[in-house]
C-alpha positions, 0 to 999 in steps of 0.5 A: 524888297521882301524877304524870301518867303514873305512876298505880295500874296497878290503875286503867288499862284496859290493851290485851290482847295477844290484842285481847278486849273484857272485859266490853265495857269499851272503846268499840265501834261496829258497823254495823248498816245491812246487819244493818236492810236485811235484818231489815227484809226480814224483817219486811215483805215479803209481809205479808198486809193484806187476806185473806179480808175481805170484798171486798178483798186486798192484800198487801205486796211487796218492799223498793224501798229501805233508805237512811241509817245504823244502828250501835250503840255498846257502851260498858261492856257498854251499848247505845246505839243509833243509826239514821235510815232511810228505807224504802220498800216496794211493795204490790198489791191487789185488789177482788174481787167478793164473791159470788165472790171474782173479781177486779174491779180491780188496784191497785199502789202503794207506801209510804214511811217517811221517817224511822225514827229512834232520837229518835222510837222512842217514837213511831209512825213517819210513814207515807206510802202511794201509789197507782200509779192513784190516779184509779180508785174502787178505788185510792182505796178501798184506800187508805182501807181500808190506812189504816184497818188496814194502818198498824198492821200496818206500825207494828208490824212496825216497832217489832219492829226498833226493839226488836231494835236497842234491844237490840244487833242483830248486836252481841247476840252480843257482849254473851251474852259468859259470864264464868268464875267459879270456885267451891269445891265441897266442903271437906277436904284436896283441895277442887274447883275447879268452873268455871260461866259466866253471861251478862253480858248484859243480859236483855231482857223479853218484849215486851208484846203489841201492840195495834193503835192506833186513835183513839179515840172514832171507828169505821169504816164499810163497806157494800157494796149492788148494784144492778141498774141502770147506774153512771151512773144512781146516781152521778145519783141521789147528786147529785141533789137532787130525786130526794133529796127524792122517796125521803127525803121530807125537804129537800135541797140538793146541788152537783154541784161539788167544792168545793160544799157539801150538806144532807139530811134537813131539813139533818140531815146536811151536808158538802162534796163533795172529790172527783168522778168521774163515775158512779166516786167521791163524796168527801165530808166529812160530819157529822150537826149533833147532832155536836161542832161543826167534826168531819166523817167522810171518806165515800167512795163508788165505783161499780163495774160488773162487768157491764152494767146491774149496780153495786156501790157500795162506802161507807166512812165513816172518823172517825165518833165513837162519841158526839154532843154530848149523850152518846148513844152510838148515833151508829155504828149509827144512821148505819150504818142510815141509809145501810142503810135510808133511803138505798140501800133506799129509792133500790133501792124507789123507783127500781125497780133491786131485786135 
């Protein structure tokens, strides 16, 4: 065995006079936080959310902040990212009238993803989003709305910077390094000596085709109806027991309250009331009692007035499973067309606010 210090130069990595990393042999750091702040910028500024659906749009703005850290280490030609960052990222939206596409509310508000980080790559980032008037019916609706597709936007955007990090990032340059290689072409007295370069990089595989991740099982409801009446006659009508029972000709028991549970349509439907604003927004968590025991969907109704003695009232109704408990199927559709035609038909027929 040799002595320390007297080993086989044959297995010492020496340093080269002229400083090169061959083959990325040795360990090397580089900092890849300016390289994230501006590939992030990239990818998520001025991205479409909403545009040309229905009555809403909405669209991303600037980078407010990119903060934490980003490096990769390459280490015998490997990569071994490292990064935890926090984004934060600015949007606006409008409601737009349907008929017309003119803009009836506008609403700011921003997003933050606390920690994008190399430990949770596999995962979907945490997203948090803001709304500067989070009181207005609009407010409340695009954030609804972004949560049911916005999020997936974003989380794809994302993983777009996760796998270009995984893969070098700004040091990708250093690792398409060609390394010559020699090769003897042809024989006889004189052969030629012919110099080909190849990569040692590592190649990466296309990516797969991102499909957007919904929970599955569950469906999202929207309608938009309009009225000719005032907003405060049909936030009264919604809450109002005795007027419920007239155009269902069923049962019901409504509060008024936040907090304060309901039931209609021969206790068919109940939930509770989670948020109110008088004659602009019904919050409720609602369920059919055919449904699994303990599930409830998100319904959230606004009220809005373009012009006097006009109102459009707006549903969305999130986390509507696709099945009841018995197995039938039919559960989005049914509850679609009760809203349709048991609820706001019969409340425009009964009530004389007819288009």
């Amino acid at each position: 065995m040799a002595k320390f210090g007297e080993g086989d130069k044959r297995w010492i990595v020496e340093d080269r006079a002229d400083g090169a990393n061959v083959h990325n042999w040795h360990w090397a750091e580089i900092d890849c936080l300016p390289w994230s702040q501006k590939r992030l910028r990239d990818l998520l500024e001025n991205i479409s959310i909403f545009e040309g659906e229905g009555d809403l749009w909405m669209q991303t703005t600037t980078i407010e902040s990119i903060t934490g850290e980003a490096y990769v280490n390459i280490r015998k030609g490997k990569i071994i990212p490292g990064y935890e960052i926090a984004i934060r990222l600015s949007w606006k939206g409008e409601a737009r009238d349907s008929s017309t596409g003119n803009p009836l509310a506008s609403v700011t508000g921003s997003l933050e993803l606390p920690y994008v980080a190399d430990e949770n790559a596999d995962e979907e980032p945490e997203l948090k989003i803001s709304v500067k008037d989070a009181l207005s019916p609009a407010g409340q609706r695009m954030r609804e709305a972004f949560l049911a597709k916005g999020k997936c936007i974003i989380q794809t955007k994302v993983s777009e910077y996760v796998k270009e990090i995984a893969l070098g990032g700004p040091a990708k340059n250093k690792l398409e390094g060609k390394a010559t290689v020699k090769k003897i072409v042809g024989t006889g007295p004189a052969p030629v000596v012919v110099e080909e370069t190849c990569s040692n990089a590592p190649q990466p595989k296309p990516p797969a085709a991102c499909k957007p991740k919904v929970k599955e099982g569950f469906k999202t409801i929207t309608l938009s109806e309009k009225f000719y009446c005032r907003a405060s006659d049909l936030y009264e009508i919604l809450l109002d027991e005795n007027r419920w029972k007239g155009f269902t000709q069923s049962e019901a028991k409504i509060s008024k309250e936040v907090g304060g549970s309901f039931s209609f349509f021969d206790g068919a439907v109940t939930g509770v009331n989670v948020q109110l604003q008088e004659n602009r927004l019904i919050m409720q968590k609602w369920r059919f009692t055919s449904w699994v025991d303990g599930h409830y969907s998100n319904v959230f109704l606004t009220l809005e007035e373009p012009s006097t003695g006009v109102t459009v009232v707006k549903l969305t109704q999130t986390e509507v499973p696709e099945e009841d408990r018995y197995g039938n199927a039919t559960v989005v559709e049914n509850t679609e067309k009760g809203w349709r035609d048991l609820i706001f038909h019969k409340i425009r027929t009964g009530f004389g606010f007819a288009l």
